[in-house]
C-alpha positions, 0 to 999 in steps of 0.5 A: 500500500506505501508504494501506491500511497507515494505515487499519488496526490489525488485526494480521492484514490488517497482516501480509497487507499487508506481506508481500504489498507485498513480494512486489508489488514483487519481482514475483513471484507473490502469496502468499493468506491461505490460504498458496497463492501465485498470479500478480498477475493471478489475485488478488483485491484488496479496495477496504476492506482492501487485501488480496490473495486468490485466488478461493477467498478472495476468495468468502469475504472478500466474502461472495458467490461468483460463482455467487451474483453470476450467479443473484441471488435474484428481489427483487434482480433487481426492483430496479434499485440492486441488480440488475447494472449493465449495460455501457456501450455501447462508442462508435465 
């Protein structure tokens, strides 16, 4: 949390951080910008900001929901930088 707590002046994503540290260490579930609160395990958090969400936040906050990532439009399928990584094969 120091880190993101660092690279930031924004009072909003400030007051999310600190907040949110809390409830991490406690243990409890995580409350979402949205003022909802969720399990850890069910919340979405942002590589930039640091920021917890929940799903319905998290579409909003990364600009693109699921559904939009399953059924990309046709130019990003084309393009292998833009198109979904695929997965390693797993070895044995």
């Amino acid at each position: 949390m120091d880190y993101y707590l660092k690279r930031t002046e924004n009072p909003l994503i400030l007051k999310d951080l600190k907040r949110q540290g809390l409830e991490v260490n406690k243990g409890k579930e995580i409350t979402c910008r949205c003022e909802k609160t969720f399990p850890i395990q069910d919340m979405y958090r942002c590589l930039y900001c640091g920021v917890y969400f929940c799903l319905e936040c998290a579409e909003k906050h990364f600009g693109q929901s699921r559904e939009d990532y399953d059924n990309p439009p046709a130019h990003v399928e084309s393009n292998p930088i833009l198109a979904h990584p695929l997965p390693s094969p797993v070895q044995t």
